[in-house]
N, C-alpha and C positions, 0 to 999 in steps of 0.2 A: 790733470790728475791732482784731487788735491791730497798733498801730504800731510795735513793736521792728523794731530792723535788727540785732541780734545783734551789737553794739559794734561794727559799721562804718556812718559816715555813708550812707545811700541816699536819690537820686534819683528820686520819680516825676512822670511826665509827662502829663498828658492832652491829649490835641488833638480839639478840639471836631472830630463829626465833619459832614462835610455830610449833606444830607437823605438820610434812607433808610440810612446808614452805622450801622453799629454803635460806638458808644465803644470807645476800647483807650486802656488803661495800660501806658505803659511805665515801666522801674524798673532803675537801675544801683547799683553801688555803685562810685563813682569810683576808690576808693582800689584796686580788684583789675581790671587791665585785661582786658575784654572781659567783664565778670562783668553779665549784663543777665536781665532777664525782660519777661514780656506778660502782660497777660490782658485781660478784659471788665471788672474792676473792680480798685480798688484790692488786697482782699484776694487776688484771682485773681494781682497780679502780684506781691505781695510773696509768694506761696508760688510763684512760676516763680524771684523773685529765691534761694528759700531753698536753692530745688534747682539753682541756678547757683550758687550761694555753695560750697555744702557740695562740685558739681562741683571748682569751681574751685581749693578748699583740697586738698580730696584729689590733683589733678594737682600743686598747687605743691610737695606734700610729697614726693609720689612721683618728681619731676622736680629735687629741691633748689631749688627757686625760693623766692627771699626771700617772707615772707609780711607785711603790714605789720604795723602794731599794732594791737590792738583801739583804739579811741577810748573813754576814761575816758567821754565823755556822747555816746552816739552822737544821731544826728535824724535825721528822714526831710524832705525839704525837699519839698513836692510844689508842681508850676506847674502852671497851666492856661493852654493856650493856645488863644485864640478865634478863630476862621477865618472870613471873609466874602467871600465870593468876587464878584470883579468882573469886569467885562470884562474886561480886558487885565493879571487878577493877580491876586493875592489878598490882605489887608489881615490883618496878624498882630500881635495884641496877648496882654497875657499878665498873670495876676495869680500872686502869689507867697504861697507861708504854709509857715512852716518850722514841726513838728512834734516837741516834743520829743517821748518817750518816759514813759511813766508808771511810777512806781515801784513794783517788787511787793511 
């Protein structure tokens, strides 16, 4: 699996799903607004993220919009969030693990 975010910090997300539900990742990169992906697994969304990315650069340049900086140590930060569903709500907890990227 590779973890690069291609010198932008990124975001992924899992939310545990209920019974019967299929898992989905999601996956941002903060730093380019509205710059997101999905998939079934982590690598499924960091390749929705790469083809949002690559979107999103090609409009900022074709539209002159500022583009930020690459990040000298980019990370992939990923949560998991745990869903238990109750009566009257749903009880939401969440564990964290930030990811750096492995050197080539």
């Amino acid at each position: 699996m590779d973890m690069g975010s291609d010198g932008y910090f990124a975001t992924l997300v899992l939310e545990e799903p209920r019974a019967g539900e299929p898992s989905v990742w999601f996956a941002e990169h903060p730093a380019l607004p509205g710059c997101h992906g999905v998939g079934s697994s982590v690598d499924g969304a960091l390749e929705s993220l790469e083809r949002s990315r690559n979107a999103w650069l090609s409009w900022a340049r074709n539209h002159d919009v500022p583009i930020p900086p690459m990040q000298e140590q980019p990370s992939v930060f990923i949560q998991y969030a745990a869903r238990s569903d109750v009566a009257h709500g749903a009880e939401i907890g969440s564990e964290v693990e930030t990811v750096e990227p492995q050197a080539a």
